[in-house]
Backbone as a printed PyTorch tensor [residue, N CA C, xyz], in Angstrom:
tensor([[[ 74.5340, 135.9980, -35.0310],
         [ 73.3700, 136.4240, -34.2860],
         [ 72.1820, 136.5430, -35.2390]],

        [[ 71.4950, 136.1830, -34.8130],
         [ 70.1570, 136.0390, -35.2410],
         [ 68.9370, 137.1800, -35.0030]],

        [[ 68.4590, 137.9930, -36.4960],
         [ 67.4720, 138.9420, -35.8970],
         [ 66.1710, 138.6350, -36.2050]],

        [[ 65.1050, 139.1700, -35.6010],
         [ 63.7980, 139.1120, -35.8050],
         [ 63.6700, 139.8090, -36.7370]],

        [[ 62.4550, 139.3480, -37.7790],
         [ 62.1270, 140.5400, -39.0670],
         [ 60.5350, 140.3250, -38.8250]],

        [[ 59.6620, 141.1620, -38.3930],
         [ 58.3920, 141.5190, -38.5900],
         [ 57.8560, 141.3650, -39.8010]],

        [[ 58.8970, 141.6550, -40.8190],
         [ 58.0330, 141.5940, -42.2840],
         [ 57.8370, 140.1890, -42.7680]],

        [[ 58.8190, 139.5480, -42.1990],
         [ 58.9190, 137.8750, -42.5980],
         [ 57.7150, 136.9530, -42.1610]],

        [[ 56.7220, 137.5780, -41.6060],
         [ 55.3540, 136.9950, -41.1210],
         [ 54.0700, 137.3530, -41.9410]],

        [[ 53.3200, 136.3840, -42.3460],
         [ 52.2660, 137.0580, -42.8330],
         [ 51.1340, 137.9330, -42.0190]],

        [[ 50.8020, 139.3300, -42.1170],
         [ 50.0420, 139.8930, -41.2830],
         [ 48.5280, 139.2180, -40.9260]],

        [[ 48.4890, 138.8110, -39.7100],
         [ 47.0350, 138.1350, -39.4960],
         [ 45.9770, 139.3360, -39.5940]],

        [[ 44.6250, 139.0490, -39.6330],
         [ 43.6080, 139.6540, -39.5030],
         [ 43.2990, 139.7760, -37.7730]],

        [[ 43.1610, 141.1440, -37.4080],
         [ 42.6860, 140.6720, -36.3030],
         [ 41.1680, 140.7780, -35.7070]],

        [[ 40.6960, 139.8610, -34.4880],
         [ 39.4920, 140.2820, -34.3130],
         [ 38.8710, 140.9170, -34.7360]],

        [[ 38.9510, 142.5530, -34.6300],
         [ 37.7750, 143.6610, -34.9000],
         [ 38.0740, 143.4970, -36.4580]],

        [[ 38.5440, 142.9770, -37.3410],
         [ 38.6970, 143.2480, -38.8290],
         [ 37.6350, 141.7650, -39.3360]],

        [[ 38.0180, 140.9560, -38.5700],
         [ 37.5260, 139.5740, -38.7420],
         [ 36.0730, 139.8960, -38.8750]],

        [[ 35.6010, 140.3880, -37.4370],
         [ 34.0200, 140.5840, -37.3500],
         [ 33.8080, 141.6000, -38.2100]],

        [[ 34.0520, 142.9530, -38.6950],
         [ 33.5050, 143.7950, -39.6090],
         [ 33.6930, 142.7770, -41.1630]],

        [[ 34.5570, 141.6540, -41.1970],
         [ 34.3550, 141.5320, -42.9150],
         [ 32.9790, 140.6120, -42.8300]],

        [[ 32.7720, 139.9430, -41.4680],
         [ 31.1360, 139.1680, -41.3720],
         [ 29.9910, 139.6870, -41.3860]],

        [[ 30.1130, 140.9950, -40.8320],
         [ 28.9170, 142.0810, -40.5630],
         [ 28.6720, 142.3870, -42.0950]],

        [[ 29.9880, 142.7340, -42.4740],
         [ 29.7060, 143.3920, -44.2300],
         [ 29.2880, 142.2590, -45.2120]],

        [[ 29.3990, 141.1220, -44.6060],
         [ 28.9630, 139.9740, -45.7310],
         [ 27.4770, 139.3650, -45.4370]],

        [[ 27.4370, 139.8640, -44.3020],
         [ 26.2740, 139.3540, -43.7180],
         [ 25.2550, 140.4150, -44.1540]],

        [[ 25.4030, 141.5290, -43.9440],
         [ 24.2510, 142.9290, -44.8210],
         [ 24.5920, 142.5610, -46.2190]],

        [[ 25.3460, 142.2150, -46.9560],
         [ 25.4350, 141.9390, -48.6310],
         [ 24.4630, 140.8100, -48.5510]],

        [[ 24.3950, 139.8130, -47.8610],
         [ 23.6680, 138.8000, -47.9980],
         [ 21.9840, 139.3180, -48.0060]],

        [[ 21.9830, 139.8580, -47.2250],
         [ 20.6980, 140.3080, -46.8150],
         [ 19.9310, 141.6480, -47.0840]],

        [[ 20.4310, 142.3300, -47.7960],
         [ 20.5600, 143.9500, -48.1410],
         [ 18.9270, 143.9960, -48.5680]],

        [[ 18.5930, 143.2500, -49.0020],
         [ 16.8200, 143.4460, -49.6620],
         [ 16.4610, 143.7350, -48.0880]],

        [[ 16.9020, 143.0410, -47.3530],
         [ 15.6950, 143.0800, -46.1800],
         [ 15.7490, 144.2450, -44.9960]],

        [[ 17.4540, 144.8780, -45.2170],
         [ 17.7990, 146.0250, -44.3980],
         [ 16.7280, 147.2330, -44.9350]],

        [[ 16.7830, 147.8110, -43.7160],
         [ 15.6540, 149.6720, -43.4360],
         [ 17.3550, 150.3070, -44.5040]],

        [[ 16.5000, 151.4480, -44.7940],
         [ 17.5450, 152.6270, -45.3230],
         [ 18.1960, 153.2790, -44.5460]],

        [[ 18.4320, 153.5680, -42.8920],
         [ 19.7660, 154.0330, -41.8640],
         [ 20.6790, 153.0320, -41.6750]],

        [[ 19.8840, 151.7330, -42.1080],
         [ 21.2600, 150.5830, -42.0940],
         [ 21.8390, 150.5780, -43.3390]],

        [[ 21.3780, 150.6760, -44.2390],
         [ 22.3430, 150.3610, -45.3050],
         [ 23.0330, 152.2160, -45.4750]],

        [[ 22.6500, 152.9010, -45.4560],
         [ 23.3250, 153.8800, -45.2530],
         [ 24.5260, 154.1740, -44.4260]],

        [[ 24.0310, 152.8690, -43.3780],
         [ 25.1740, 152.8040, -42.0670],
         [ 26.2860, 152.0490, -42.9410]],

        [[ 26.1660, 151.0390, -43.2580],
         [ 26.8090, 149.9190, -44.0290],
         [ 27.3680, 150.6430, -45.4860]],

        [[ 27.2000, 151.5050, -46.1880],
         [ 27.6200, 152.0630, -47.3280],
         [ 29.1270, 152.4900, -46.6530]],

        [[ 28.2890, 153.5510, -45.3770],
         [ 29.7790, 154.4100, -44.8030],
         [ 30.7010, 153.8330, -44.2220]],

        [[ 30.7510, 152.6390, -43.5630],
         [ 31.6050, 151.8410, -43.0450],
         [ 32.3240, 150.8370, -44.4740]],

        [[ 31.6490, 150.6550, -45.4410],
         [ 32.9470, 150.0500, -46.4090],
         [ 33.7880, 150.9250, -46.9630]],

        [[ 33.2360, 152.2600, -47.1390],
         [ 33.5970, 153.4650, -47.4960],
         [ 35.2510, 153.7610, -47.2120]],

        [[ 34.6070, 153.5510, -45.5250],
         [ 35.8170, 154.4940, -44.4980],
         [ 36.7960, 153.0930, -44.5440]],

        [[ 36.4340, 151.8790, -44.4430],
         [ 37.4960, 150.6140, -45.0440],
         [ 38.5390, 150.7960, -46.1550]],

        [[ 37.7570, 151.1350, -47.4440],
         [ 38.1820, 151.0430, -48.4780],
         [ 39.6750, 152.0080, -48.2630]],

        [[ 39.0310, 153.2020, -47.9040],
         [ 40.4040, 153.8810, -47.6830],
         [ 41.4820, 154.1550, -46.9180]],

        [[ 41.7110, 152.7740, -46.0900],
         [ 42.6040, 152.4140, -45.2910],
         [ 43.9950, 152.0570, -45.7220]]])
């Protein structure tokens, strides 16, 4: 008999992870041109990432 192993798959990225690593590359790209509540916004959201 044959079992399934979850670990034997590589974990995909999903959607909502996909779009936050574009958002975050997309303000790195552009950071000269962001106001200071966005990049403040954008500091705290890699922040709260990092320590996942």
């Amino acid at each position: 008999m044959t079992t399934w192993r979850a670990q034997a798959r590589p974990r995909r990225r999903c959607d909502s992870e996909r779009a936050t690593a574009e958002l975050l590359n997309y303000l790195a790209a552009t950071w000269d041109k962001q106001d200071q509540p966005l990049r403040e916004h954008a500091q705290a959201l890699a922040r709260a990432l990092r320590t996942r």
